[in-house]
C-alpha positions in Angstrom: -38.8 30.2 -12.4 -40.6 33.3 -13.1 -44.2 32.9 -11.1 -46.0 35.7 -13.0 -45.0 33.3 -16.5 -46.0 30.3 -14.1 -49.7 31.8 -13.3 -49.9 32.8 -17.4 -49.2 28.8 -18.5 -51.8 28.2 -16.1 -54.3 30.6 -17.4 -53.3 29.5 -21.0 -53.7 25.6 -19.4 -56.8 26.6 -18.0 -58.2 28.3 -21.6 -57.3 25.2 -23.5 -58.8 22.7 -21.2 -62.0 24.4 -20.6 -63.8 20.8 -19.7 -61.1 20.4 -16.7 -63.1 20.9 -13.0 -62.8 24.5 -12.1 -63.0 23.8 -8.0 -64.0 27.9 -6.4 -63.5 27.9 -3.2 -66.6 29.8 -1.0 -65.3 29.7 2.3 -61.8 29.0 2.9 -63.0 26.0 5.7 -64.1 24.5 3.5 -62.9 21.1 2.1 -62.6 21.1 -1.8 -62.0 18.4 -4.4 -59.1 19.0 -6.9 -57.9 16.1 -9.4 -54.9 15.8 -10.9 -53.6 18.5 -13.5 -56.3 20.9 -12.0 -56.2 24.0 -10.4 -58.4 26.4 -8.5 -58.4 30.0 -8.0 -60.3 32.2 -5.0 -60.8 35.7 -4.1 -59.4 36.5 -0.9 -59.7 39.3 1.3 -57.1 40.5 3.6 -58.1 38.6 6.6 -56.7 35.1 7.2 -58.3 32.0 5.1 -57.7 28.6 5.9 -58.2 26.0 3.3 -57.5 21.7 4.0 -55.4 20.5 1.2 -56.0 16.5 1.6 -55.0 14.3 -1.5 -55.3 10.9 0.4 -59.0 11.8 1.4 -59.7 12.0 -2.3 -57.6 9.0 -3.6 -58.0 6.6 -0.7 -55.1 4.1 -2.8 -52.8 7.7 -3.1 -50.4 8.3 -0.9 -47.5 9.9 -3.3 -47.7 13.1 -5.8 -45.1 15.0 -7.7 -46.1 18.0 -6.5 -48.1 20.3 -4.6 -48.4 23.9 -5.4 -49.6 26.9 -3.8 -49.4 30.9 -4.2 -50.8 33.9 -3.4 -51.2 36.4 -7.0 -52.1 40.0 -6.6 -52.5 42.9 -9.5 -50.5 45.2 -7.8 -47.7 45.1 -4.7 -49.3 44.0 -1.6 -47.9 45.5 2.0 -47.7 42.2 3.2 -48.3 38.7 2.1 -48.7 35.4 3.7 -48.7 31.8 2.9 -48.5 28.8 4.8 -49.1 25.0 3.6 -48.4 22.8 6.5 -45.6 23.3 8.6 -43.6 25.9 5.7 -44.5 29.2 5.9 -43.6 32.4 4.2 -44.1 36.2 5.3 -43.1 38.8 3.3 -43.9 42.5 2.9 -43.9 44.5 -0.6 -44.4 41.6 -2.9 -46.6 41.1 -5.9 -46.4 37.6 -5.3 -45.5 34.4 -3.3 -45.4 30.7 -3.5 -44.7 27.3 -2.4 -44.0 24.0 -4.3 -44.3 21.1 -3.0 -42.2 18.7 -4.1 -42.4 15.0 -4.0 -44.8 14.4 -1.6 -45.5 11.4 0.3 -47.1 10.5 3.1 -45.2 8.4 5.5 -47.3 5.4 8.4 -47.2 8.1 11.0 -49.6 10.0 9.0 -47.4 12.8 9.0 -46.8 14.3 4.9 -43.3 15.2 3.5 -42.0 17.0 0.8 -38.2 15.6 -0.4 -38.1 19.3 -1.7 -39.5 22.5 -1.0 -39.1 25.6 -2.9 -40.2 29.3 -1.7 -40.9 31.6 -4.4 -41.1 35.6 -3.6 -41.3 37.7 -6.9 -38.4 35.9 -8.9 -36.3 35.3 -6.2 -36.3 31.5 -4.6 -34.9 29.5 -2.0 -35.2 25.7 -1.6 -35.3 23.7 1.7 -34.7 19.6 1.5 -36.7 16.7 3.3 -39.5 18.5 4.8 -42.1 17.6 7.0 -45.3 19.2 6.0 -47.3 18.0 9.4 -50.5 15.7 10.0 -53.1 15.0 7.5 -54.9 17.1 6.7 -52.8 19.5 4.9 -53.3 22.9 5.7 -53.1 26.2 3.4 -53.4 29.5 5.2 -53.0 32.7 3.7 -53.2 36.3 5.0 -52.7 39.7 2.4 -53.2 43.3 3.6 -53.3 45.7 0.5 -53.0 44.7 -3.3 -55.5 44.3 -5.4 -57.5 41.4 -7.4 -55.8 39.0 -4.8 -55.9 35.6 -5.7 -55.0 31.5 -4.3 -54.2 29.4 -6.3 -53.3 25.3 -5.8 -52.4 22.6 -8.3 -52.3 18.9 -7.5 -50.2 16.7 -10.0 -49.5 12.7 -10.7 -50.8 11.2 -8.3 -50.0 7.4 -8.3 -51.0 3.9 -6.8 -50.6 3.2 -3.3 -47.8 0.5 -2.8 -46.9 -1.4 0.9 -44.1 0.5 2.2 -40.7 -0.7 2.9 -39.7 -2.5 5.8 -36.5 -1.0 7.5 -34.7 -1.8 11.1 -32.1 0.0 12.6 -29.8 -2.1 15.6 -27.0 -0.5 17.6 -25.6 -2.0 20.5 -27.7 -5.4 20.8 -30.8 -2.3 20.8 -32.9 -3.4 17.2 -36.0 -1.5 16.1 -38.3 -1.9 13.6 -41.2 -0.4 14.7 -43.0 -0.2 17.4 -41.7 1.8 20.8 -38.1 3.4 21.4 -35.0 2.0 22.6 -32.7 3.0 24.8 -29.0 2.4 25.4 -26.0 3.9 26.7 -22.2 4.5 25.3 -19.9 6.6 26.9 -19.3 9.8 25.3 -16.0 9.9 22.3 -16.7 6.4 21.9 -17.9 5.1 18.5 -21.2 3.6 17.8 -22.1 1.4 15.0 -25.4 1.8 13.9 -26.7 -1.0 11.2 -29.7 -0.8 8.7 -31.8 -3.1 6.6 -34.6 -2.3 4.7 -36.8 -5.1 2.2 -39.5 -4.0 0.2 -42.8 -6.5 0.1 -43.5 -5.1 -3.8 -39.9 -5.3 -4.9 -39.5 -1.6 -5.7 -36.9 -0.6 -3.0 -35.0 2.2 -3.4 -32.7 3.9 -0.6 -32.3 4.1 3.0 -31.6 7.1 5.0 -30.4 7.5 8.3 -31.2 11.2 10.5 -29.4 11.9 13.9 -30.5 14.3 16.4 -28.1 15.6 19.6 -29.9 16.7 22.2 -34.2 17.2 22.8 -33.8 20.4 20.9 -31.4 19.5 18.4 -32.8 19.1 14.7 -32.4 16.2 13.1 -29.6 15.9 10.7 -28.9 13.2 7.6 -26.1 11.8 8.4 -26.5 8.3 6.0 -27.6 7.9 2.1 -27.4 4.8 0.1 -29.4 2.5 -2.3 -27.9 -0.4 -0.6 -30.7 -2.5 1.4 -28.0 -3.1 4.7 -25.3 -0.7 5.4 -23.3 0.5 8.9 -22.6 3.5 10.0 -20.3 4.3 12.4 -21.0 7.4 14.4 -18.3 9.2 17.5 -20.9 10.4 20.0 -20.5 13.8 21.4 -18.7 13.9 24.8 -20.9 17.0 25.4 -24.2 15.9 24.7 -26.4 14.0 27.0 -28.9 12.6 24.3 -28.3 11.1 21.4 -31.6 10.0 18.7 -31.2 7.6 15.7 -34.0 7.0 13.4 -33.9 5.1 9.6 -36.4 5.2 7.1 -36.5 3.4 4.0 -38.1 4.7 0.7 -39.4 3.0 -2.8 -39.4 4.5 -5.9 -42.4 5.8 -5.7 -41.9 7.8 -2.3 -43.9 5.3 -0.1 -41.7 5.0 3.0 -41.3 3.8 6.7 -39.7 4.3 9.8 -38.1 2.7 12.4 -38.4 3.0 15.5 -35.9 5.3 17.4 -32.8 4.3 19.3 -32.2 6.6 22.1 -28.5 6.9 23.1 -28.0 8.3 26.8 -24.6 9.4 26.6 -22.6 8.6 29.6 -18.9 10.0 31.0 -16.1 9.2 28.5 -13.4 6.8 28.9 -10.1 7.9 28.9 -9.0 9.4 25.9 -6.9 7.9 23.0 -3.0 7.6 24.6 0.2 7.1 22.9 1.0 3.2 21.4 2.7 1.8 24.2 4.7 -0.8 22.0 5.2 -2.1 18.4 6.9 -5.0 17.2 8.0 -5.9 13.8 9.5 -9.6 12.4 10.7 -10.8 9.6 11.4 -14.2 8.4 11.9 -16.3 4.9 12.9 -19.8 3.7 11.5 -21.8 6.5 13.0 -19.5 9.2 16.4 -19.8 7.7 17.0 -16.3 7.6 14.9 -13.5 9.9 15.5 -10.1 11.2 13.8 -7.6 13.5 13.5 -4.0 14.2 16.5 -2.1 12.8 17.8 -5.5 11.2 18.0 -7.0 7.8 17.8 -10.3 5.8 19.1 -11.4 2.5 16.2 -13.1 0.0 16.4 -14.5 -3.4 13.9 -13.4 -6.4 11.3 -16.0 -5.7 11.2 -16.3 -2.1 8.5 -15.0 0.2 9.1 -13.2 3.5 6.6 -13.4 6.7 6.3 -10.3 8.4 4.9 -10.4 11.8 3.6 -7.2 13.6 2.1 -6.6 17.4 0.8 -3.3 18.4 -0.5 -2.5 21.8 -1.8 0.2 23.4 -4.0 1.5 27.2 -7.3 1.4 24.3 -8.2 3.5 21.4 -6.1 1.2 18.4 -7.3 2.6 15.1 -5.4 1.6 12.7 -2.5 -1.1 12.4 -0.5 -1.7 8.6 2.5 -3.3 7.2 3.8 -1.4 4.3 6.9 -1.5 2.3 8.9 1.5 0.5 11.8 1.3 -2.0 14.6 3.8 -2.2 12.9 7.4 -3.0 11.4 6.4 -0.5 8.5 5.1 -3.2 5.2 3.5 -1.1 4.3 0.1 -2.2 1.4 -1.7 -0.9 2.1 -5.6 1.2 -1.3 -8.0 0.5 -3.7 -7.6 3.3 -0.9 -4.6 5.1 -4.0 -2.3 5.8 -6.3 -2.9 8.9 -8.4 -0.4 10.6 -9.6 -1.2 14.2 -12.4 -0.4 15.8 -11.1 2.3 18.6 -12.7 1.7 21.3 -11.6 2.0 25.2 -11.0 -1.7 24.9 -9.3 -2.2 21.4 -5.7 -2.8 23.5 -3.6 -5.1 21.1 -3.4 -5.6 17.8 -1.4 -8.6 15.7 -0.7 -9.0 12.5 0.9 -11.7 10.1 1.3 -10.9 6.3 3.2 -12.4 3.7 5.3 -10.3 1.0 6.6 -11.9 -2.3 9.1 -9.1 -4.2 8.9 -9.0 -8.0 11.9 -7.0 -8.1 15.7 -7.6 -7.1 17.2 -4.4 -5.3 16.6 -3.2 -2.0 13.6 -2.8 -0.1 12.6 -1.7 3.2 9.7 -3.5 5.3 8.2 -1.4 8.2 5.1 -1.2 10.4 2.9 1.5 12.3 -0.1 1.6 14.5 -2.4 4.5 15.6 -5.0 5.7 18.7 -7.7 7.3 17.6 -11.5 7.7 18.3 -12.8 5.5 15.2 -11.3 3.2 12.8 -8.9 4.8 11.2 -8.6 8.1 12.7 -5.4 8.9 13.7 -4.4 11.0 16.9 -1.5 9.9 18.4 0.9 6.3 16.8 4.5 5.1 15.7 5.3 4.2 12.3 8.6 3.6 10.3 7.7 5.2 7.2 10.6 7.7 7.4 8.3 10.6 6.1 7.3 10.5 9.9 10.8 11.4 11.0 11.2 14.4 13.6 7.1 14.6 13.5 4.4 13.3 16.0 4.4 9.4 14.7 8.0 9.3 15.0 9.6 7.7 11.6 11.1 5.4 13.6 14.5 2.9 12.2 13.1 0.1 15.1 10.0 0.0 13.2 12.1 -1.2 10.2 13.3 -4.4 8.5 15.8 -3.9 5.0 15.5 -6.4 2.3 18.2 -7.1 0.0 16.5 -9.0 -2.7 18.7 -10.7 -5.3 19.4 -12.8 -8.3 20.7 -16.0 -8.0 23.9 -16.7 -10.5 23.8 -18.5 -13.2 27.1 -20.5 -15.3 28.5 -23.4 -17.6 30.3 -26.2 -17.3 32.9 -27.9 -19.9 35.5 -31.2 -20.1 38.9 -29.7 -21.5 41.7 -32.3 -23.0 44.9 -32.2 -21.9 46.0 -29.0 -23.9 43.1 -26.7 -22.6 40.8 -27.1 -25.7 36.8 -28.0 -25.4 35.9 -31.7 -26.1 32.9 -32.2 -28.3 30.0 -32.8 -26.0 26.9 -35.0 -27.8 23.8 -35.6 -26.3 25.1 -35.0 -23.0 27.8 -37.1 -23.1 32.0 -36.1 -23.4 34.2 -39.6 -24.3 37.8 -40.0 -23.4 40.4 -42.7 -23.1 40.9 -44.5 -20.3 44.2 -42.5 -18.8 43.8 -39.3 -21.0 44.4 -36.1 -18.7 41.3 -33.5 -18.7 40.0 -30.6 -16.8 37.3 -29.3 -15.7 36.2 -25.2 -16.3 33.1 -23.8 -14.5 32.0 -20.5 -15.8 29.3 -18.3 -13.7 27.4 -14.7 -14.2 26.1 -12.7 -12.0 23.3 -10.0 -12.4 24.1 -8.3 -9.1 27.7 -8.6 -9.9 28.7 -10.8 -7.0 30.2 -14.0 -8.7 32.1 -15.5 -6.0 33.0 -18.9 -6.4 33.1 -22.2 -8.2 32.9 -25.8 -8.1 33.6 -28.8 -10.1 32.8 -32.6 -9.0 33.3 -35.5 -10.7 32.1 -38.5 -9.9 33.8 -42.3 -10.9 31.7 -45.1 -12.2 31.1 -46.5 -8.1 30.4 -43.0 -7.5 32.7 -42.2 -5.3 33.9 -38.7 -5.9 37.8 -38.0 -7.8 37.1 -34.2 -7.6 35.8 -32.0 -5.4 37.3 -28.4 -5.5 36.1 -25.1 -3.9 38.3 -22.4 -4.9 37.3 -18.4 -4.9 37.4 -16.5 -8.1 41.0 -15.4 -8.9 40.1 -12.4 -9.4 37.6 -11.1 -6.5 34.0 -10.7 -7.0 32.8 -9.5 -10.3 29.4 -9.9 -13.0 31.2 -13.0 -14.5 34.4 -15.5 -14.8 35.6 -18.8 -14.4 38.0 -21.1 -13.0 39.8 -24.2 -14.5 39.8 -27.0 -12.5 43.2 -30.1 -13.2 44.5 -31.7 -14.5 43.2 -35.1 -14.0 43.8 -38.2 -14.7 41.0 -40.8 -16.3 42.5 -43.4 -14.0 38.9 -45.8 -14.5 36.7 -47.0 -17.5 33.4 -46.5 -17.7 30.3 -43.8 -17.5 31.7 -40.6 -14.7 29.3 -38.2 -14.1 30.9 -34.5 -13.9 28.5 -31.0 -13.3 29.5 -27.7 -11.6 28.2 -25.1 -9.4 28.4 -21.0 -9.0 27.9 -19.0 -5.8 27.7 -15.2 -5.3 28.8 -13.7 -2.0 25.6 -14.1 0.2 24.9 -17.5 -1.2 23.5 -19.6 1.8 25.4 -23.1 3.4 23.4 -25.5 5.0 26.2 -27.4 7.0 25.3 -30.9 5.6 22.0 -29.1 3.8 24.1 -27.3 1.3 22.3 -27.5 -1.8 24.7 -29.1 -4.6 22.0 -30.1 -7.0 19.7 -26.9 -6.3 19.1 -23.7 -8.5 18.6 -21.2 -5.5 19.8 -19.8 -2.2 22.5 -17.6 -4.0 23.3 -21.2 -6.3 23.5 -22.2 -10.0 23.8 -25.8 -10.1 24.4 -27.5 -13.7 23.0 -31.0 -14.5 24.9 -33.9 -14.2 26.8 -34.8 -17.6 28.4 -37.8 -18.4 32.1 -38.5 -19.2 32.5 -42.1 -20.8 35.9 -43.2 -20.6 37.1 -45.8 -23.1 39.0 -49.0 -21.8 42.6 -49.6 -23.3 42.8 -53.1 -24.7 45.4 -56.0 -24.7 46.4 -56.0 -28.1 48.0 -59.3 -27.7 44.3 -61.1 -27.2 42.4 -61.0 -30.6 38.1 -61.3 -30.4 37.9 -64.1 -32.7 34.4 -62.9 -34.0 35.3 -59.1 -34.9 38.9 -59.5 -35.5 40.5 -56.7 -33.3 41.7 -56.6 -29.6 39.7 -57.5 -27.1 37.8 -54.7 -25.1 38.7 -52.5 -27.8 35.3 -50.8 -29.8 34.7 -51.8 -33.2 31.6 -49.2 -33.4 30.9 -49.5 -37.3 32.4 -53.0 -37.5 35.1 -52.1 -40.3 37.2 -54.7 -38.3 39.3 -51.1 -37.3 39.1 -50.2 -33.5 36.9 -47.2 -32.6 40.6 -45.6 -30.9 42.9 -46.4 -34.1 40.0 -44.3 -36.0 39.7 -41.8 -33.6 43.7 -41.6 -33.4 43.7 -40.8 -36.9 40.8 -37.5 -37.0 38.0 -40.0 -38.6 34.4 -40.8 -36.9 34.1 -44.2 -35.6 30.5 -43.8 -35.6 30.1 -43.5 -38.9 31.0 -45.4 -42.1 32.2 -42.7 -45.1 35.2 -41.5 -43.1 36.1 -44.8 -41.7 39.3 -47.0 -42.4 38.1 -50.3 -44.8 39.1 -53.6 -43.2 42.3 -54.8 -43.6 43.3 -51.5 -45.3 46.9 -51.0 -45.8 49.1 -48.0 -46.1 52.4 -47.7 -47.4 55.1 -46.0 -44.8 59.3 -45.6 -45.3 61.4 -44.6 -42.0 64.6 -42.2 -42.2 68.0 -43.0 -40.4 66.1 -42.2 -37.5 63.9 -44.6 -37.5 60.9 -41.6 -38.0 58.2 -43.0 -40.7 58.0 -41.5 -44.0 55.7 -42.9 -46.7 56.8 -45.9 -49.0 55.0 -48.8 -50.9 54.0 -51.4 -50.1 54.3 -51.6 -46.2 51.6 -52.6 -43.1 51.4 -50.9 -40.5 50.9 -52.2 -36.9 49.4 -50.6 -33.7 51.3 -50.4 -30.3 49.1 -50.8 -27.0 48.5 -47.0 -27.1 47.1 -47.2 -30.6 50.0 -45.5 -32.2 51.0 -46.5 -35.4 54.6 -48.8 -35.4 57.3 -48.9 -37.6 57.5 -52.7 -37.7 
């Protein structure tokens, strides 16, 4: 900001507000009274003034204010200027004019006043310094000025506001906790890492942020080294090997500036433990379906979409573990991310062993590779020396290593059909689950099977009699090698019993799992595709020579619509025994004729008969 433009607003302020307190200053020891939004102006001479600026001697409940301003104003160049409101100073030679702004200004329980910014004006050049400390109440403004002419001070107090009860804020590190009150002292070997905790509450509910300063060494400055609006936070800190003293201090503000202090932890820094080594071992497992299957380091394991895989880790070390993951990378190699793979440690000379157990589920079939890595360092995180199997590593300091890897073929489990064929190969009509033949009708069974990963390997057919005991049991490899898809034709057989048989099939790829006594026939999984189980009904022949007196055909023969016509004449002759429009009419008869050969043509007049087979006679 142009100061000279500054000074004229004032002047203008000044003009317009002619009732505002014009505080002249006689003597610069003097104390003087100046309320917000006023200024005063002085004479000065070119020997040093002091003036005491106190705002929380005039507003007893104050102890906050935008800002503070000061400057020296002369007509003309001055050889040399000076300016000083507590502890900031500014020199300078050739100037017209020089300032200081004050801004945000509080005052903190020590007494002592600070500024959260400071801004040094000289002509229309500026600099601004953060988080000042303007000194002890009182306040005070010195100037000096050789040369110049009409020299002039000037000060402006503005916004002042209520005084509020300041936050309450306590730092801990190390079993050391301060609030207030005297130091504390500790000590933590130099490289190490130290922890440092904060908690601030505000009595009025106005709580804004908590800072945290550091300072190395008695002569050091002290440095921010923590900012948040959080009311608890950590901050981990590596203490300097070469420093003897460490000094932690917190304070806590609300929004309107009033702030407190803890107390400060001194560190006293001691000899360093040995540094961060080399991980000394790491171990990676894997493991899936209830331990069925496993691998380690360098090995691999078959899984089917829908499975989930245990990975195991362990990671040791002489001290220093940092860091200890479990990641995952597809072929690229592309990164992906395992549930809970990422752990930092905390690195100290005692953080030997690390062990990890994580679980991966794949959403994907293909193949994946599972690995693990573990670092020294000195904090969480930081990584100095450490194995890994990411293969990105390869040739470089954390190795890339194959040991520290575990392939997963993921998969898709087959999938297939199953259909009763007659005796000539063609499909029999399945209804609502069920497939009906006669009692000593020849069939076969045909399994069909896909496979996404194009490994169809085999197929099964079983078929089970009416006492359950099994008539077929068949496994037979595709004839024509592996493959997305085909089938095999299982027969003939022979309908030997009547009754309900239950028939299904099954369809394995190449890695498809056996379980000895285990093996899982009724199971979609594990490299399987298992159908249901279907039923075949298979019709009893009767005796034709026995007639049921109370439906007037054969006995054990089906009369299904009761037309007095068995169910297998009906069937014999293309129509639907259950139901009644295509049906023979009882006691129908049909007229037949029969050549030399005795082979029937069609005549008047003539009955036909049915042989024990249901075939028509000539009789």
């Amino acid at each position: 900001m142009n100061r000279s433009s500054r000074h004229l607003s004032l002047r203008l302020f000044l003009a317009t507000f002619v009732l505002h307190l014009l505080c002249l200053v006689p003597a610069w020891g003097d104390w003087y009274e100046c309320y917000p939004n006023d200024w005063y102006e002085a004479s000065i001479s070119g020997a040093p003034t002091t003036s005491n600026l106190d705002p929380g001697s005039i507003y007893q409940n104050t102890i906050w204010f935008d800002t503070i301003r000061v400057w020296i104003n002369s007509q003309t160049t001055a050889s040399s200027l000076k300016l000083k409101v507590g502890d900031i100073e500014v020199i300078d030679n050739n100037r017209w004019e020089i300032a200081i702004d004050c801004y945000q200004v509080y005052k903190t329980v020590n007494g002592d006043w600070w500024a959260e910014q400071v801004t040094i004006y000289r002509d229309n050049s500026s600099v601004t310094l953060e988080n000042q400390n303007l000194g002890q109440t009182p306040v005070t403004v010195q100037t000096a000025a050789t040369g110049g002419s009409n020299l002039t001070l000037n000060a402006e107090i503005i916004e002042p506001r209520p005084q509020y009860s300041p936050p309450v804020v306590s730092l801990s590190a190390s079993g050391a906790v301060t609030t207030g009150g005297s130091p504390q002292n500790i000590q933590v070997s130099g490289g190490s890492v130290l922890t440092l905790n904060m908690s601030a509450t505000d009595p009025n509910g106005n709580y804004e942020r908590t800072r945290l300063w550091v300072k190395v060494g008695e002569n050091g400055g002290w440095q921010q080294i923590y900012n948040s609006t959080a009311s608890s936070g950590s901050f981990n800190y590596t203490i300097p090997s070469s420093a003897s003293l460490c000094y932690f201090k917190s304070r806590a503000t609300d929004d309107t500036y009033v702030e407190s202090a803890s107390a400060i932890i001194i560190v006293e820094v001691t000899a360093p433990a040995d540094p961060p080594q080399q991980v000394s071992s790491l171990i990676i497992n894997a493991s899936a379906v209830n331990g069925l299957v496993s691998a380690s380091g360098s090995g691999s394991l078959t899984i089917y979409l829908g499975e989930s895989v245990t990975i195991s880790s362990t990671a040791t070390a002489s001290g220093w573990l940092s860091e200890h993951n479990i990641y995952g990378y597809t072929p690229g190699p592309t990164l992906f991310s395992i549930p809970n793979g990422v752990t930092t440690l905390p690195a100290t000379g005692t953080t030997t062993i690390s062990a990890r157990t994580v679980t991966w589920t794949p959403t994907g079939a293909g193949t994946h590779t599972l690995y693990a890595e573990a670092f020294t360092g000195t904090s969480p995180g930081n990584r100095q020396y450490g194995i890994s199997g990411w293969p990105g590593y390869e040739g470089g300091t954390f190795g890339g290593l194959p040991e520290k890897r575990i392939t997963a073929s993921v998969r898709r489990n087959p999938t297939g059909s199953v259909q009763v064929l007659d005796g000539n190969l063609a499909p029999l009509t399945m209804e609502n689950g069920v497939v009906t033949i006669s009692q000593g009708d020849t069939y076969y069974i045909k399994v069909s099977g896909t496979d996404a990963d194009g490994d169809a390997n085999q197929y099964y057919a079983r078929v089970a009699k009416p006492d359950s005991t099994l008539a077929v049991l068949v496994d037979t490899a595709k004839d024509s090698g592996n493959g997305s898809s085909g089938s095999k034709t299982f027969g003939p057989y022979t309908a030997d019993t009547a009754g309900d048989w239950l028939y299904w099939g099954h369809v394995t790829d190449v890695t498809a799992r056996a379980w000895d006594s285990n093996t899982p026939w009724n199971e979609n999984g594990n490299g399987w595709w298992s159908s249901a189980h279907y039923t075949l009904h298979v019709t009893a022949v009767a005796d034709l020579t026995e007639i049921d007196p109370n439906t007037g055909i054969p006995v054990g023969m089906d009369d299904s619509n009761g037309n007095g016509v068995p169910d297998l004449m009906e069937q014999k002759l293309g129509l639907s025994p259950s139901g009644t429009n295509n049906s023979i009419p009882a006691n129908m008869t049909k007229e037949y004729d029969y050549d030399a050969n005795n082979q029937m043509t069609i005549s008047p007049e003539r009955t036909y008969t049915l042989d024990p087979e249901g075939n028509v006679t000539g009789n």
